[in-house]
N, C-alpha and C positions, 0 to 999 in steps of 0.2 A: 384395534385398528382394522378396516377393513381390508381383505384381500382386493387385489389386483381387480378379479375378476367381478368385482361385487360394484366395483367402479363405474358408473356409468357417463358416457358423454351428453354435453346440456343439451336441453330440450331443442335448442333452436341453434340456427347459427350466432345469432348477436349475442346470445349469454356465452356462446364459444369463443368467439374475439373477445368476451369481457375473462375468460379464464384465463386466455393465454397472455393478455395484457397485464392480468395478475400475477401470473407464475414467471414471466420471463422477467417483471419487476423484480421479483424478490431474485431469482437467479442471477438479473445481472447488475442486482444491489443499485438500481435508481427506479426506486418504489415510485418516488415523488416527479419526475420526470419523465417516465415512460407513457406513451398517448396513442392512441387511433387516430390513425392518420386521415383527418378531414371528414367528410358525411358523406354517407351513403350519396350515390350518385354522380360524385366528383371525379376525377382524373386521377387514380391514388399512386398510380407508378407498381402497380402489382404490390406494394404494401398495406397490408392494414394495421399494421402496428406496430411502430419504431422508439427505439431509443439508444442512449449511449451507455454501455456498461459504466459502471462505478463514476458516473456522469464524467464517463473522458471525451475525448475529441475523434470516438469515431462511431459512426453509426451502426445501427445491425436492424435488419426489416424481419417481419416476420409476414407472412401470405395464410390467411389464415381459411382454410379449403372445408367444410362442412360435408360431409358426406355418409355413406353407409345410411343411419337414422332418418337424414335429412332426404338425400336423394338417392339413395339405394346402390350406388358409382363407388367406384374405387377414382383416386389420384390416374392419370392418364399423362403417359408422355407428352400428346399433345399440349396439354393444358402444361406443364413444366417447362415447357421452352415458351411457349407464350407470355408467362409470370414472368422467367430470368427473362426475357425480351424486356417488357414493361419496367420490372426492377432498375435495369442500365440506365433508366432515365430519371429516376430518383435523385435530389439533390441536396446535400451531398452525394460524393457518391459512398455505399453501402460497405463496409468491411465484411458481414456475413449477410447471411439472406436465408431465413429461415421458412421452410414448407412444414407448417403444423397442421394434422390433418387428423376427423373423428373416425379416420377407412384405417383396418387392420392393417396387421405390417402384409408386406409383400417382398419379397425378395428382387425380384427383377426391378422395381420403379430403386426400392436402395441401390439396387447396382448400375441403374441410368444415372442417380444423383451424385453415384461418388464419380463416375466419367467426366459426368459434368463439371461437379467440384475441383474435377486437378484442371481440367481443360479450360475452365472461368479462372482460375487462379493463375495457370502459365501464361494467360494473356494479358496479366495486371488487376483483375476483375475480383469481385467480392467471391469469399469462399459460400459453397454451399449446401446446406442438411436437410432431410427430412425426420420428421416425428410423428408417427404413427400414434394412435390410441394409447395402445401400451404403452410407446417411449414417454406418450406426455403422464401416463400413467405414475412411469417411476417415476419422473422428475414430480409430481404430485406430495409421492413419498417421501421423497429426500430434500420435500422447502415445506414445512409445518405450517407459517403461517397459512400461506396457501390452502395446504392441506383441511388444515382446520375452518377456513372458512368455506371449502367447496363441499364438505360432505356434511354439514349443519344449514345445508338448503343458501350456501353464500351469504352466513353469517356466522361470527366467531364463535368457539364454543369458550370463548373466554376473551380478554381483551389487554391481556398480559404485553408491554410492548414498552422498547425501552430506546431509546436513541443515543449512540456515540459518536462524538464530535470531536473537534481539534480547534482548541479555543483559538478564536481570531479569524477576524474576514480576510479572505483569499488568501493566509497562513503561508507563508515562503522559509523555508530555513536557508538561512543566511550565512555559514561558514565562514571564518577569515582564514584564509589560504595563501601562503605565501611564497611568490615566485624568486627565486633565489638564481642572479645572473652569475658564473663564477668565469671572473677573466683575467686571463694572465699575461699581467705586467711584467716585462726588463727591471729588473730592482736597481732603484736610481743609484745607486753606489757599486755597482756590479765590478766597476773599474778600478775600485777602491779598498781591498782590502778591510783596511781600519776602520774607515766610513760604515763598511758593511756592517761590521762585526758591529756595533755602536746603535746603527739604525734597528739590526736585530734584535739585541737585548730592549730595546723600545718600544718593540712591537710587541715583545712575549710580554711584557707586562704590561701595555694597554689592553691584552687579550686573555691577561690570566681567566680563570675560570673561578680562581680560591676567594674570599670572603678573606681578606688576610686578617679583620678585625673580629671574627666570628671563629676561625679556623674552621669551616665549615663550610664541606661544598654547599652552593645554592642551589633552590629548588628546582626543579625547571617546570612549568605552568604550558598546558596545550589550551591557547586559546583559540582553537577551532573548534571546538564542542558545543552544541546549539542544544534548546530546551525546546522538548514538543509539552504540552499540558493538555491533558484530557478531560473531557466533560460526561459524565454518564448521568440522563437522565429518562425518571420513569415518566413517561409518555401515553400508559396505560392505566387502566382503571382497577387494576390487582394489586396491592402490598410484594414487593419484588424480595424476597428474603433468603436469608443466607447466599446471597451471591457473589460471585465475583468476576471479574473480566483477567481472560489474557490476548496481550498483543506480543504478537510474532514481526520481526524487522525479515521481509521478503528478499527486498534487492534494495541496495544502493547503502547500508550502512556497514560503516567497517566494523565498530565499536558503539556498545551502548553503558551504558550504570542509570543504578536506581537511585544512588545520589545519597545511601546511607554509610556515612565513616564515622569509621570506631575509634574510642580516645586513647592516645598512645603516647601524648607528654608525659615524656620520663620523669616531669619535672613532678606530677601528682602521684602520692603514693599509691601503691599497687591497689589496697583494698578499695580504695574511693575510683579509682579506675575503673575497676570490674566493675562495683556498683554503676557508676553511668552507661557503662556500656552494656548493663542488664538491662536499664532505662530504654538504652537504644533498641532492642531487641524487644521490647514488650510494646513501645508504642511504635515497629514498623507496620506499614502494610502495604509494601514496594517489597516483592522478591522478584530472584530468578527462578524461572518456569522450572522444575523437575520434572515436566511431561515431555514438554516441547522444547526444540531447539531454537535458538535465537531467542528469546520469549519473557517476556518478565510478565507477573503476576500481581493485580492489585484486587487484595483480600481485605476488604475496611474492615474497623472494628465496630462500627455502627451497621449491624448485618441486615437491616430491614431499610427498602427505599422505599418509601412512600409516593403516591401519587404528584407529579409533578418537583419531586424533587430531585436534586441536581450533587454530584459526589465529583470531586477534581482530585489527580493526582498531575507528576510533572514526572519524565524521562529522559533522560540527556543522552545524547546519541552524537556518534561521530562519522558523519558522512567518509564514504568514499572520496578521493582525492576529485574524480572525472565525472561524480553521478550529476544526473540531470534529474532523478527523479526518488524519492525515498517511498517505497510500498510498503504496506501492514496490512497484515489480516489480523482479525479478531472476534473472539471467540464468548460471549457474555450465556454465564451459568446462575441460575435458579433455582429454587425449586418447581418445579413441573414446568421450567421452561428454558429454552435457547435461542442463541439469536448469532449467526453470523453476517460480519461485511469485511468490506476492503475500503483500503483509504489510499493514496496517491497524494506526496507533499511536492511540489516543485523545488529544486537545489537552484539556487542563485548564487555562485561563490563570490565573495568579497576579495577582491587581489589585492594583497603588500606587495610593492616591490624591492625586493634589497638585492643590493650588489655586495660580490663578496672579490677582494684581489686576492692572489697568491702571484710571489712573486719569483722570477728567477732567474739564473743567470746567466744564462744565453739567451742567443737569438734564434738556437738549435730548439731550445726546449718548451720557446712559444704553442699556446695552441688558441682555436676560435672558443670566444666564448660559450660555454654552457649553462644552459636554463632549464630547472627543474621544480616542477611546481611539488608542494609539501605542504605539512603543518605547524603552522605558526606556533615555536614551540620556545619558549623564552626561560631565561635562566634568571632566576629573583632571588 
């Protein structure tokens, strides 16, 4: 790898918006969506180059400044209030606003940007960064693809490239969530002694819990648990081998499995038992991560992907009661290559609603009904 300093900035300004168009692709994981904003000439709003991280709903600009090589100038305050001026008029409007520039770092213009940045942001406005040579320097180092195509004259020194997916157009996990009203009734016999006593034994056994024909409590089934399935495939012109993917659950799930159970009917003898469940253990390739937290791991047994071919597993996951949004990160391994992104599922909960009495015997011991959302959790 080459050193830092062996780096050099592109020849021109235009290969410099075409670098940064590249590297803030990969960094903010929408390779395929990230654009230059309109042609030379036009009205650009001080951006020349925008997109939405991990193609979400909000924008980030980048102002992309050529200098030192080009015009012998450092970054100038004047010129940074001028940009953010122009920027405010961008539409949408901007979550960040980035100043990438080929002028060494300077201490003072960072310390005008970050004044700037609290002061644009205490007023409602996009936050705001500078990146100096060097800073674009490391971020060069720390996104490969990038890296690999800028120091091979911007072209790859390989074409290694794999894409993961989440099977299904605009994919929603879908939760059944169930709202449970509990309100308390006068028990219609409250007057009554006898009555009561009569109604009660009626009610414990329409509510027993026992399988009295089984003697066997029953099972209880959470049918709130959704299936995401993943799609990995090689998109590159290399043999992708010994690899494997891990996804990390970020925010919004409570609970995940890999979906592998072992056999445990008492009813089959012990030896043929073990045997299946030897079976189970030699054909998984669904585990839990040993690196990472949250994380499951899928290691196939067909360790070579070939050109344009596609490998699916399935993960079942148990949203948070309240999420709005299910995050992953993930991490895909090869040999001589790596590839990270993030993913963003939207939570749509499916409402039950059931009502639950409890009943009692005053007018003292009333109270307002309460409502608690939960998981649809059934007794079979």
């Amino acid at each position: 790898m080459k050193s830092p300093t062996q780096i050099q900035p592109p020849a021109n300004w235009q290969d410099f918006e075409t670098l940064c168009k590249k590297l803030w692709g990969e960094i903010w994981c929408c390779t395929d969506t990230i654009k230059k904003n309109g042609r030379s000439g036009q009205n650009q709003c001080g951006v020349d180059v925008y997109g939405a991280p991990n193609n979400g709903l909000e924008y980030y600009g980048i102002q992309c400044k050529g200098k030192d090589n080009y015009t012998h100038s450092q970054l100038t305050i004047k010129e940074i209030d001028k940009e953010i001026e122009k920027a405010l008029n961008f539409k949408p409007q901007l979550a960040r606003f980035y100043f990438a520039t080929t002028a060494v770092k300077d201490a003072k213009i960072e310390e005008y940007i970050r004044l700037k940045n609290i002061e644009s942001q205490k007023a409602g406005g996009f936050a705001i960064e500078v990146f100096s040579w060097e800073d674009i320097v490391d971020k060069l180092i720390e996104n490969r693809d990038t890296y690999n195509w800028y120091i091979n004259d911007c072209q790859y020194i390989d074409n290694s490239n794999v894409d993961v997916q989440i099977i299904g157009k605009d994919f929603k996990l879908t939760p059944t969530i169930r709202l449970t009203t509990t309100k308390y009734v006068l028990h219609p016999h409250w007057n009554d002694p006898a009555q009561k006593q009569l109604f009660d034994i009626l009610q414990q056994t329409k509510n027993s819990s026992w399988n009295l024909m089984s003697l066997r409590a029953p099972s209880k089934t959470n049918y709130s648990w959704c299936k995401i399935k993943f799609r990995i495939t090689n998109i590159g012109s290399t043999v992708l081998s010994d690899y494997h993917l891990t996804v990390g659950f970020i925010d919004g799930v409570n609970d995940y499995d890999i979906g592998n159970s072992y056999c445990n009917d008492p009813l089959i003898n012990p030896s043929e038992r073990a045997y299946i469940n030897s079976r189970i253990d030699n054909d998984r390739e669904l585990f839990y991560s040993k690196t990472y937290r949250n994380a499951v791991e899928f290691r196939p047994k067909i360790t070579k992907l070939v050109q344009e071919e596609s490998q699916t597993f399935t993960v079942h996951v148990l949203t948070e009661i309240n999420a709005e949004k299910v995050k992953l990160g993930w991490i895909f391994l090869s040999n001589g290559y790596k590839k990270e992104g993030f993913s963003e599922i939207e939570v749509i909960n499916q409402i039950e609603e059931e009502t639950k009495i409890i009943y009692v015997d005053s007018e003292e011991e009333l109270q307002p009904p309460k409502s608690i959302l939960g998981y649809k959790i059934v007794e079979e």
